[in-house]
C-alpha positions, 0 to 999 in steps of 0.5 A, spaced: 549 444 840 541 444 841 541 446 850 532 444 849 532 436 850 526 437 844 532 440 839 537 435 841 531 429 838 530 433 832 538 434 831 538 426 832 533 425 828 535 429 822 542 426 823 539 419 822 535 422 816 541 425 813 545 418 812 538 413 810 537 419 804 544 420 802 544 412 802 538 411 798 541 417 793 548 413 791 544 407 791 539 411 785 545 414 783 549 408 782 543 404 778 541 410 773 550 410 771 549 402 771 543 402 765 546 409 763 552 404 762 549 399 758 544 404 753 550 406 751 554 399 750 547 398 745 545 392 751 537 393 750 536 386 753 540 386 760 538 394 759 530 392 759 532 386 765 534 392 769 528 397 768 524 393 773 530 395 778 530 402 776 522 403 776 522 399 783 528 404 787 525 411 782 518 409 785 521 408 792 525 414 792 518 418 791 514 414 796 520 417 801 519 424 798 526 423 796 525 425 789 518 428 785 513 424 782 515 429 776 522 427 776 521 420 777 516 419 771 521 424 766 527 419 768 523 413 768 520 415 761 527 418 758 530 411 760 525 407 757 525 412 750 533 410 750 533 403 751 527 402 745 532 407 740 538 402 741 534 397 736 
């Protein structure tokens, strides 16, 4: 354990940041298999219904530097690219 009071707020915070990351990584995590899912059940449409969703937690996660913005853009791409194969 931290003895410095400034290294005790450093492990409170890193703890509390640990969990918001780990929350936001399942939520991103849970929505990809979701379309995943539907892509390869051939549903464009509820598919295409979805992507706004994706788009929206994808850019989130790079505001928050969860994710980079470079990997964020290749999924976002690679998932549009599936669902417009299904036709």
């Amino acid at each position: 354990m931290p003895n410095i009071d400034s290294a005790r707020k450093a492990l409170r915070q890193s703890k509390v940041r640990r969990t918001r990351n780990i929350k936001r990584k399942n939520a991103l995590k849970v929505i990809l298999k979701k379309v995943n899912l539907l892509i390869s059940e051939k549903k464009s449409e509820k598919a295409k219904a979805l992507m706004p969703e994706i788009q929206k937690t994808l850019d989130k996660s790079a505001k928050v530097h969860l994710l980079k913005k470079n990997k964020v853009s290749r999924t976002k791409s690679r998932i549009e690219k599936a669902i417009s194969r299904i036709k």
